[in-house]
Each structure stands twice: as C-alpha cells, then as structure tokens.
VOPAGU-2260 file (C-alpha; in pm, 1 decimal, decimal comma):
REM VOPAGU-2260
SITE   aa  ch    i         X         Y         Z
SITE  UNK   A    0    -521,2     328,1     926,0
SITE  UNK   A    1    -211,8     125,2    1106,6
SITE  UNK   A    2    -327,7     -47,3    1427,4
SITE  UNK   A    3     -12,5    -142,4    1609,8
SITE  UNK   A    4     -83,8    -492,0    1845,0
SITE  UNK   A    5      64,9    -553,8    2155,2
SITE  UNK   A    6    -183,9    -717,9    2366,2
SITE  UNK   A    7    -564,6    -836,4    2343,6
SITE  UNK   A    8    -698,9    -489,8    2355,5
SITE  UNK   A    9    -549,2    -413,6    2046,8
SITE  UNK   A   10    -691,2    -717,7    1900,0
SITE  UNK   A   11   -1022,6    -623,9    1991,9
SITE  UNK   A   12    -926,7    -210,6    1898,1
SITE  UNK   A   13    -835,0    -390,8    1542,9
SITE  UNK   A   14   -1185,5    -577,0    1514,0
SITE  UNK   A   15   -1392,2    -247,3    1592,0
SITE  UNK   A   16   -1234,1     -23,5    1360,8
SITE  UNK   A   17   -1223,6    -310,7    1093,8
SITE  UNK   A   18   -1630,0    -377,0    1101,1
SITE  UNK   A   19   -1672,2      29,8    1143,4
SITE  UNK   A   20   -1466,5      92,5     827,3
SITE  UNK   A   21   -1677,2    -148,5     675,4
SITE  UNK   A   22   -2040,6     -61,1     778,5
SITE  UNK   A   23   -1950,2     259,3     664,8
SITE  UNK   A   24   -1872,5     132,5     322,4
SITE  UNK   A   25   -2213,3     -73,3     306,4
SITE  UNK   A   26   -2132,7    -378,7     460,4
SITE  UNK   A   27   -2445,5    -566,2     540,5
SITE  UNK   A   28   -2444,0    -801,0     883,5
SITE  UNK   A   29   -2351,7   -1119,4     733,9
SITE  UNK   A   30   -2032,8    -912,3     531,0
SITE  UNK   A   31   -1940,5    -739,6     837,3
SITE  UNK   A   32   -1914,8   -1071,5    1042,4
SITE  UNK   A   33   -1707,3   -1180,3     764,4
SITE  UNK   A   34   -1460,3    -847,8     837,3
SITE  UNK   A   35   -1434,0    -880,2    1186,6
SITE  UNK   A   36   -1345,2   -1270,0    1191,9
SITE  UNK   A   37   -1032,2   -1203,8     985,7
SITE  UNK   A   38    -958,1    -869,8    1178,1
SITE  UNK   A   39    -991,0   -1089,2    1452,6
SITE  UNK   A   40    -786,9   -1413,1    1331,2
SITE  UNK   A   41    -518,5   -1171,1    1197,0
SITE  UNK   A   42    -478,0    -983,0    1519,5
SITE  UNK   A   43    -433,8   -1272,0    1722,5
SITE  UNK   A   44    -202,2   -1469,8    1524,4
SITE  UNK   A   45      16,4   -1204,4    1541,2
SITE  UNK   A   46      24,0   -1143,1    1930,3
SITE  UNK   A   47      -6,6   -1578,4    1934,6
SITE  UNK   A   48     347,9   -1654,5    1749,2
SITE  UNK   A   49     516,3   -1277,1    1693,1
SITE  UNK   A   50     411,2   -1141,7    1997,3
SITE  UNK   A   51     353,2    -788,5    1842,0
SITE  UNK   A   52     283,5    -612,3    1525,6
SITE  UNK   A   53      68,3    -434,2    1316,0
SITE  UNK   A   54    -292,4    -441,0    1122,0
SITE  UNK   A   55    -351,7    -180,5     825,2
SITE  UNK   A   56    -738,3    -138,2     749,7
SITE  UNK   A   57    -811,0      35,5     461,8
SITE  UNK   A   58   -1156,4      39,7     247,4
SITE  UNK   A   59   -1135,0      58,2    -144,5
SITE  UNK   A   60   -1344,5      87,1    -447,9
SITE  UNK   A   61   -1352,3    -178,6    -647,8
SITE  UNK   A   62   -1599,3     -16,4    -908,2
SITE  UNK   A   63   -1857,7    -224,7    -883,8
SITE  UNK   A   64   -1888,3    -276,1    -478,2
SITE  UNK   A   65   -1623,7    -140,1    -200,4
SITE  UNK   A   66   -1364,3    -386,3     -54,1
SITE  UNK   A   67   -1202,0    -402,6     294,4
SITE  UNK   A   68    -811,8    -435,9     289,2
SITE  UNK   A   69    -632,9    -627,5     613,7
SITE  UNK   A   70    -268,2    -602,8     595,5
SITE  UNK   A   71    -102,3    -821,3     894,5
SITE  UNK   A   72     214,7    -731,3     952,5
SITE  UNK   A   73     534,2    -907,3    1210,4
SITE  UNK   A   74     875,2    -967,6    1245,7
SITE  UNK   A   75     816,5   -1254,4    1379,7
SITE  UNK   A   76     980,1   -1576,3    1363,7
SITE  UNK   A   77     753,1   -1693,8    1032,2
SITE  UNK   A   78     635,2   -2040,4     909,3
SITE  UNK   A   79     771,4   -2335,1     847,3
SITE  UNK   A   80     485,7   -2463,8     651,6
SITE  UNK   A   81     209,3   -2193,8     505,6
SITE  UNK   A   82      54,7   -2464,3     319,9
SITE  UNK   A   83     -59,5   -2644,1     672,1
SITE  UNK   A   84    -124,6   -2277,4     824,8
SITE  UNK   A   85    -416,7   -2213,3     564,7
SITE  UNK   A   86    -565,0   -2529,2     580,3
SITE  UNK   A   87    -964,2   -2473,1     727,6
SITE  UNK   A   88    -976,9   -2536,7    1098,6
SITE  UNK   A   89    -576,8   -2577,8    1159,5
SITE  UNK   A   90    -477,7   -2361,8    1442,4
SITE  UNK   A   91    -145,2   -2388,8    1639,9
SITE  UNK   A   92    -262,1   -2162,2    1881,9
SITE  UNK   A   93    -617,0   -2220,3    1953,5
SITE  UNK   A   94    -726,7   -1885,9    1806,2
SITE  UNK   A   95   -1109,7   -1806,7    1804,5
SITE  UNK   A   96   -1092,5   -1805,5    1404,5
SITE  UNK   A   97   -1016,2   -2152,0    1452,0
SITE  UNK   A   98    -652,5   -2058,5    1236,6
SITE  UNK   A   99    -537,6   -1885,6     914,0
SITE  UNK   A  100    -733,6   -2157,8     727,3
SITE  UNK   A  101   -1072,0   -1949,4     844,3
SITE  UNK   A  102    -931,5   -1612,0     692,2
SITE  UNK   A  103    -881,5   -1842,2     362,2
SITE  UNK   A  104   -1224,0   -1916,5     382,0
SITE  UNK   A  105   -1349,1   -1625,9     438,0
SITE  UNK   A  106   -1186,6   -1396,2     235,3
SITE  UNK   A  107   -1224,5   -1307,1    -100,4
SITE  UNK   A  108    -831,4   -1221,8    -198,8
SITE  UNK   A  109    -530,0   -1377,8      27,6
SITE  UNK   A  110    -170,8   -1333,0     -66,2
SITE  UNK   A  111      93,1   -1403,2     188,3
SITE  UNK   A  112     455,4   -1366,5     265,5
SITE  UNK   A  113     613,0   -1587,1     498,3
SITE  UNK   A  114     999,9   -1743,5     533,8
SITE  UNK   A  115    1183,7   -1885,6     856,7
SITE  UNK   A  116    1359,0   -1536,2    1011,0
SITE  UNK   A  117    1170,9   -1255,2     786,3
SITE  UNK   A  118     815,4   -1292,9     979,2
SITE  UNK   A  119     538,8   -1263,2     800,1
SITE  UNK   A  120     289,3   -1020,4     617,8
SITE  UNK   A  121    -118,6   -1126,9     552,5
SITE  UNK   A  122    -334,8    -978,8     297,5
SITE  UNK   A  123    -666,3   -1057,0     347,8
SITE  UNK   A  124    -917,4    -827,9      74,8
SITE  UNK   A  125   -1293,3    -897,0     150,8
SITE  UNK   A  126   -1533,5    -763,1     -59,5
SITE  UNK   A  127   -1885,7    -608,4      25,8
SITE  UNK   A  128   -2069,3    -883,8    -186,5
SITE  UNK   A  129   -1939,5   -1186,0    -303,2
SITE  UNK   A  130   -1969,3   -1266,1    -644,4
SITE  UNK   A  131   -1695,5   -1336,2    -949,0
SITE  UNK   A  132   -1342,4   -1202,7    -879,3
SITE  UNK   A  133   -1297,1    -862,0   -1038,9
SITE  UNK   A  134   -1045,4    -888,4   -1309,2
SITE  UNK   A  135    -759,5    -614,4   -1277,3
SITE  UNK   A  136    -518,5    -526,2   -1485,9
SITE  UNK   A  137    -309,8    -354,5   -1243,8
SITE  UNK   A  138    -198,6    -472,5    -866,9
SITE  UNK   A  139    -218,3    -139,2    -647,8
SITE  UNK   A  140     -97,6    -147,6    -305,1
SITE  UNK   A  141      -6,5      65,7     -37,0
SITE  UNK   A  142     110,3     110,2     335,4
SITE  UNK   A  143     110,5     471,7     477,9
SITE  UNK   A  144     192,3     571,6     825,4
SITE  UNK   A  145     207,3     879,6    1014,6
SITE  UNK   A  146     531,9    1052,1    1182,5
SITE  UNK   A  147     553,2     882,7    1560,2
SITE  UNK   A  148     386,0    1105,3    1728,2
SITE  UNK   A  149      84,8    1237,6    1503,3
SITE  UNK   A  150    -241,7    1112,6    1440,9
SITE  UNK   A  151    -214,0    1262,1    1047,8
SITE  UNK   A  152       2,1    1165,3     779,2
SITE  UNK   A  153     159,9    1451,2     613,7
SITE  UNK   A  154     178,5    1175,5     283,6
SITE  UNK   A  155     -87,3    1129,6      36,0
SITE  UNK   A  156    -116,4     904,2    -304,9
SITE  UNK   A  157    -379,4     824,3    -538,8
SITE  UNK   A  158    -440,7     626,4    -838,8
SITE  UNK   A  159    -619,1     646,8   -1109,0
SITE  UNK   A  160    -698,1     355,0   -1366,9
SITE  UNK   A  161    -863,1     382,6   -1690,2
SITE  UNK   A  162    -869,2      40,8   -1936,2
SITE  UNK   A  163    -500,4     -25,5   -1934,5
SITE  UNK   A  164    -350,8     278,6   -1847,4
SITE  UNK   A  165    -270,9     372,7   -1472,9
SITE  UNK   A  166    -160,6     691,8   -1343,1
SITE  UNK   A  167     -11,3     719,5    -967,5
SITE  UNK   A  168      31,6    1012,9    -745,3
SITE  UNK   A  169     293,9    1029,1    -456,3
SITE  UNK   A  170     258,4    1371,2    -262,9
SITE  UNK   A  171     492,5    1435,4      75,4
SITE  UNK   A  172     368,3    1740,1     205,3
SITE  UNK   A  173     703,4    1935,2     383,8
SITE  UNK   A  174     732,9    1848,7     780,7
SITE  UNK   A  175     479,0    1640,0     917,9
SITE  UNK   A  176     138,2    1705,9    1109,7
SITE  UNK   A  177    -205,2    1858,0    1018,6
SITE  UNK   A  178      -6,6    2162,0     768,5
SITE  UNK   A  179     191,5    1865,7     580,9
SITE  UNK   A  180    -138,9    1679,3     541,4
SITE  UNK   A  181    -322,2    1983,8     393,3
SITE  UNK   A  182     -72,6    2024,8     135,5
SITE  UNK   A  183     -73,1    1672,1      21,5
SITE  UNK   A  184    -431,0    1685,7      28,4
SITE  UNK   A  185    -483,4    1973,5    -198,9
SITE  UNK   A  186    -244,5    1777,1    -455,2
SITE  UNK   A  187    -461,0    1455,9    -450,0
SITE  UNK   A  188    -783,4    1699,9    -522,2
SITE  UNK   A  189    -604,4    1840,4    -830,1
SITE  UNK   A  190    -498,8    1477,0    -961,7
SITE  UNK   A  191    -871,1    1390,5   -1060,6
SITE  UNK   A  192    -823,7    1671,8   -1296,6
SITE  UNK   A  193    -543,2    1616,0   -1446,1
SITE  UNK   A  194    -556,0    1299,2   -1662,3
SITE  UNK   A  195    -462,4    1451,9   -1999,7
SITE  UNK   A  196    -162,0    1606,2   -1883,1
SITE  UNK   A  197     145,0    1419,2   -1934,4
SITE  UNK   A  198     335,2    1400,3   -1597,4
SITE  UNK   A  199     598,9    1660,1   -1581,1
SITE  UNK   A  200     277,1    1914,7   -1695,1
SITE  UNK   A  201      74,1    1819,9   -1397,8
SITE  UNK   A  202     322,8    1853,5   -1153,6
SITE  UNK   A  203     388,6    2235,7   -1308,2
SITE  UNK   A  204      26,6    2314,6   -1221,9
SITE  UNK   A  205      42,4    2126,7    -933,5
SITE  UNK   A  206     347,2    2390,4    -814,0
SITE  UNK   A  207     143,5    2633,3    -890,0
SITE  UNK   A  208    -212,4    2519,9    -704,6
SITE  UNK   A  209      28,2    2445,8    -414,0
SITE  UNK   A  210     182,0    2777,1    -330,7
SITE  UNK   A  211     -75,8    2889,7     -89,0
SITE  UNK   A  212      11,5    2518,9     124,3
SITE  UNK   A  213     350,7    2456,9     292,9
SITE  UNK   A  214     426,0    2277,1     -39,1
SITE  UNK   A  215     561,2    1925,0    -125,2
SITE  UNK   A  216     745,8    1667,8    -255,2
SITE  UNK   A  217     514,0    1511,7    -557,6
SITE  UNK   A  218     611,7    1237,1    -843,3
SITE  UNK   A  219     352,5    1099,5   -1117,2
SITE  UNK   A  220     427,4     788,2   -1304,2
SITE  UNK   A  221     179,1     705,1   -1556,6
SITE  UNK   A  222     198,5     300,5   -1694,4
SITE  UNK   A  223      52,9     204,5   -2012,9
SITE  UNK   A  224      71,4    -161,9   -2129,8
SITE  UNK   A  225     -11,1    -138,6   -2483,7
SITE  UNK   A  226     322,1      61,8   -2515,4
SITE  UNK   A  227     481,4    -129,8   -2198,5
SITE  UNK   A  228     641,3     228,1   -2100,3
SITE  UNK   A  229     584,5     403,8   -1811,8
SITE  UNK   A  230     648,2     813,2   -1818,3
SITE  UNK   A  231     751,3     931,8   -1463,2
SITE  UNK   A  232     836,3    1294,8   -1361,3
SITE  UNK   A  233     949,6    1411,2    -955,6
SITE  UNK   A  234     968,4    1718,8    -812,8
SITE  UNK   A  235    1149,3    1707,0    -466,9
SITE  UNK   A  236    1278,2    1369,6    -278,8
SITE  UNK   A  237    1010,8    1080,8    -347,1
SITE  UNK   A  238    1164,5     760,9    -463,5
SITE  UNK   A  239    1053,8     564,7    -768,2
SITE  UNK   A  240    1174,0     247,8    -856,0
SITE  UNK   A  241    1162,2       6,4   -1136,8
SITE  UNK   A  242    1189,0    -382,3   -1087,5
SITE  UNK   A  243    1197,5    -691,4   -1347,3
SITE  UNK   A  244    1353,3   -1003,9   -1181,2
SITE  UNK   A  245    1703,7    -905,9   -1123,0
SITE  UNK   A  246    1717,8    -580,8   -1253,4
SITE  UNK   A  247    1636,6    -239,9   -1034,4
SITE  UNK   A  248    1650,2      82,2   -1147,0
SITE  UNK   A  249    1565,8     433,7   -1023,0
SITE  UNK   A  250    1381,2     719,0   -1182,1
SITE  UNK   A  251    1471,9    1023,3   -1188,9
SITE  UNK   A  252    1357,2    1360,0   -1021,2
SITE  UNK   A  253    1439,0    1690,2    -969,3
SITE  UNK   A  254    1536,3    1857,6    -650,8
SITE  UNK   A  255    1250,3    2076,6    -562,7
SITE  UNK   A  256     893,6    2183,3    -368,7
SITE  UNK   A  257     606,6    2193,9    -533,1
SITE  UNK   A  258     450,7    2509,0    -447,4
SITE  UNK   A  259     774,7    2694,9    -307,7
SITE  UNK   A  260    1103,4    2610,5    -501,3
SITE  UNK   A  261    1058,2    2521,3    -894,9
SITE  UNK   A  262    1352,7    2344,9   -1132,6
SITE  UNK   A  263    1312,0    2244,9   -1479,5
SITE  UNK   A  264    1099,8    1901,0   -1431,8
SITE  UNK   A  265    1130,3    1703,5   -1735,8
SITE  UNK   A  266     957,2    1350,9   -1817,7
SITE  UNK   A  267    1132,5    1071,1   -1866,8
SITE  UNK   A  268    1026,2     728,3   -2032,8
SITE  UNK   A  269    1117,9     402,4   -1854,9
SITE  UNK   A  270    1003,1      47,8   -1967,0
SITE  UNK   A  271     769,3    -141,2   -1810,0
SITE  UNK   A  272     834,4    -480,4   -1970,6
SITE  UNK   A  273     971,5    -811,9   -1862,2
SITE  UNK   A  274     819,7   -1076,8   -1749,5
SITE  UNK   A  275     624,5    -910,1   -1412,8
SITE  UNK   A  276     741,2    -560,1   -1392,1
SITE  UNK   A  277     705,6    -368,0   -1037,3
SITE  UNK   A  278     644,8     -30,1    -997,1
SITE  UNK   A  279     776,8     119,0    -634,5
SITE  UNK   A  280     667,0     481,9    -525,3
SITE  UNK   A  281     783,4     615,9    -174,9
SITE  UNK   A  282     839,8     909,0      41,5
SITE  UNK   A  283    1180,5     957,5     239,4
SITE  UNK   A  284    1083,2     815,2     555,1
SITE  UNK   A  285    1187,5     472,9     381,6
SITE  UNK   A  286    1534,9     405,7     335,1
SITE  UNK   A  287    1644,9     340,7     -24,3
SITE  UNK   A  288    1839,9      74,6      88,5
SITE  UNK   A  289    1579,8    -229,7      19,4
SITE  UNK   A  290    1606,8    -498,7    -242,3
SITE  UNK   A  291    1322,4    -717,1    -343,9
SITE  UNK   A  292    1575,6   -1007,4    -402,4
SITE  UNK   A  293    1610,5   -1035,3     -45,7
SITE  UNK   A  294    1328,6   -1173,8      36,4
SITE  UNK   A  295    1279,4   -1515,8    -186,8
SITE  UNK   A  296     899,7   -1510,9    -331,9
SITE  UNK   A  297     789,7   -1153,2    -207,9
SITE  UNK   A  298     738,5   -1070,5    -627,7
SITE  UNK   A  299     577,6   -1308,5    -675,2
SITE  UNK   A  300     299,8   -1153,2    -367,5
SITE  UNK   A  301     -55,3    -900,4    -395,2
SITE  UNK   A  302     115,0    -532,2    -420,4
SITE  UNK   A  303     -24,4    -463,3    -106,4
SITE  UNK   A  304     211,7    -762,9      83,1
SITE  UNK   A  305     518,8    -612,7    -107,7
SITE  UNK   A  306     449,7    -276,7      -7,7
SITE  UNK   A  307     393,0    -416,5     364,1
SITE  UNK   A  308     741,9    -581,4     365,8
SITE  UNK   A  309     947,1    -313,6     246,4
SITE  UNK   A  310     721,3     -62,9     494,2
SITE  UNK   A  311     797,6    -352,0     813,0
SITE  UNK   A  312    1195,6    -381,9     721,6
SITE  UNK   A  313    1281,5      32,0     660,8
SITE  UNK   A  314    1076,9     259,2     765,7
SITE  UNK   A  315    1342,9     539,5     954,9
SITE  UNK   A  316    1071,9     576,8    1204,0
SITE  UNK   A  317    1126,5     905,6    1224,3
SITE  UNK   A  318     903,2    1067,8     946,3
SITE  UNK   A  319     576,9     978,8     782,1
SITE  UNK   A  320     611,0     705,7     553,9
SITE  UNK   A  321     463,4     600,8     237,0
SITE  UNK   A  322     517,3     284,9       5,0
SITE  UNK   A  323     304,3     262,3    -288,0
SITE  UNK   A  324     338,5     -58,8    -554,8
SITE  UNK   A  325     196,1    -141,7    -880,5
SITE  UNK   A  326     211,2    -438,9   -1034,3
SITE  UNK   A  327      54,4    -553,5   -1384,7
SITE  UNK   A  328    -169,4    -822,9   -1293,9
SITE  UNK   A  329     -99,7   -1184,5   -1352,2
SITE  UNK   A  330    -402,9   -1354,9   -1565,2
C-alpha cells in the first residue's frame, strides 16, 4: 500500500497501517515496536525537510520468517551529508525517532538514495525475528500504485525464485478499477503453475485462462545466472528493460491482450551479464523516458529504492502504475 504524507495525521495513518501489516504477519510486541518507530521516523522526516511525500508498506516472505518493507519516498531538497543523517541519535529536526540514525538501528536492511535537488528515497526492511541476514541471490523490488482515484490497482506482479533461477510476472489488467484488478489477479494465480513453461508458452495459456476477464497486458522474464541469460516474452504494452552500467536496452513484445487479441509471441534471449545487471519491468503508466544514469549512485541502491525513484520521477499520474526491479545480488 502507498500512504501519501502531507501532515501529522498521515504520519500517524502511516504508523497504524505499518504495525497492522505487521501483526498480521506475526510480529510479536517487541518486533512491532520496532515497525512502527521507523514508520514513524520515516513519516516525519519526510513532512520535517520535504514537506510531503509518500510511505509504501508492503509485507514479504522471506522463507524462513516474513519481513516488513518501508519505502520513503520525496522530492525534496535531499542531503548534503547521509553519512551524518544515519548516525544514532542525530536529528536535524527533533523527530521522536531521535533521526535516521534510529531507523539504522533498528532495521534489519537500509539502502538509501539521496543527492542535493533529486530528494530522497528510504528503504527500511525489518524482519519478524532477528537473526543472520538471509543471503539472496536476487534483489526484488517493487512500487505499485493505483489509478488517482481508485482504491485497487488494476496491476499485478509476482516472482518466483528457485536456487538461481528467477522468474517475474508483470500483468496490467485493461482500464483500471476492481474489473482491471480481477484480470491481473487471475494471471498471478496461474503463474504458480507455470514454472516449466518457457515464457512465451505461459503467456499462450495465460491468453487463454484470461478470456473470461477483461484481459491484459502480461510479460515474463525468466533470469538464470548459471547461463547469465535472461528469456523474456510480452504480450501487449509492458516495458522491460535491460541495464549494465552504460548500456540500456529494451525487450521486445508483441502488440496484444491476453485473453482478447492474440499475435504470434515469440521468446527472445537477452544477456544478463556485466558487472551488476538490472532488470526493469513496468506497466504504461510510467513514461519510458527514464535513465538510471541520471541519478549518480541509484545502481548501486536495494531494488526496491531504484524502483521507488523511477516510480517518484514518471509516473503519468494518470493510470495505475507498476515498477518492478531485479537485481543479482552483490555478495
């Protein structure tokens, strides 16, 4: 979910759903304390220094326990010095975490990007119990919104990792609203199933599971390392993108809705090689007009602050949007 912050009730708004999202998930009391301090040291350093912006809460499974995601999000003036920012007990502002050093502390995963005049996005992951950091092979992150308006996304993406393979599904159900949302849905509910199909012959029978919905756009890319390839097949106008340093390059799918209007979709093998490859996945209500080399460092950022950048700097704001990123974890 995507809290937007505008004043202290929104602060407090983002602190309830935070420690509800994460009782649900099994949070005990001391865990849950731990969620709602960075909700709450998030939320206010935004309306402190950008004077509005957003919080994305989402839980996850992290296979062996469940993990809280905070994604702060401004366009705020940014920081001159993050180092002095995270430091334990430094607060500009007077905040009631006592400053971004507290949310260092307290969480178990914080990646941020910051620069003088491109504001400033937080990741803050906190898990259920704190033990040894999981080691992943892939970076997965995401930032989905609904159309202004609605209280549904009509978007919907899973992923699915299995030893050093990952398979990611981008569905943009046609229109917007609760109709959009169901056909999305049904396509995430078929992905579970469809792990030995190669990409272009999962999105065939997921045309065909889809015909009864108002249909969608839907791309697959499935990354294995061993190989350093990944296979990617669209049907319809979702964006994927490639990125190694320098070099961007798009992938290529058919025009098309799954479900309703069928053309020849064809995979097509990409590589996923270089030094840190990036995977980007994401429905049309982002421009196509972003370039990671535009913001010094971002790359170099947790999936989930990449995909909270490019979501910040162009969305159309006119449609639901959807930015998925994977990453192959650094060791």
């Amino acid at each position: 979910m995507i809290i937007r912050l505008a004043q202290p009730t929104d602060a407090a708004e983002a602190r309830r759903r935070a420690v509800a999202l994460a009782e649900r998930a099994g949070f005990d009391a001391e865990a849950a304390g731990r969620v709602s301090l960075v909700a709450t040291e998030l939320s206010t350093n935004i309306l402190k220094h950008a004077g509005s912006g957003e919080i994305a809460i989402e839980t996850h499974d992290a296979g062996t326990h469940q993990e809280v995601e905070l994604l702060a999000i401004d366009g705020g003036r940014g920081m001159e010095n993050l180092a002095r920012c995270l430091e334990d007990g430094y607060s500009t502002a007077g905040s009631q975490g006592t400053g971004l050093g507290a949310v260092h502390r307290l969480a178990d995963t914080v990646s941020v990007f910051t620069r003088p005049g491109l504001g400033t996005v937080i990741l803050a992951r906190l898990a259920a119990v704190r033990a040894a950091p999981v080691r992943r092979i892939f970076e997965v992150g995401a930032v989905a919104a609904p159309c202004p308006g609605e209280t549904v996304s009509g978007d919907g993406w899973s992923v699915r990792r299995r030893d050093a393979q990952c398979r990611v599904l981008l569905a943009d159900g046609s229109g917007h609203g609760e109709h959009a949302a169901r056909a999305a849905q049904a396509a995430i509910e078929l992905f579970a199933e469809l792990d030995a199909h190669a990409p272009a012959a999962a999105i065939a029978l997921l045309h065909r599971a889809l015909s009864a919905t108002r249909g969608a756009a839907v791309a697959l890319a499935a990354i294995d390392l061993p190989s350093r390839t990944v296979r990617y097949a669209g049907l319809g106008n979702i964006s994927g993108t490639l990125i190694d340093g320098a070099s961007r390059r798009g992938m290529v799918s058919t025009n098309g809705t799954a479900g309703h209007v069928w053309r020849n979709v064809k995979d097509y093998d990409y590589p996923f090689a270089g030094a840190d490859p990036i995977l980007v996945l994401h429905s049309d209500g982002l421009t196509t007009r972003w370039h990671l080399d535009t913001y010094p460092g971002l790359a170099r950022c947790d999936a989930s602050v990449i995909a909270g950048v490019l979501y910040r700097d162009h969305s159309r704001g006119r449609d639901d949007v959807t930015v998925v990123v994977v990453k192959a974890a650094t060791a």
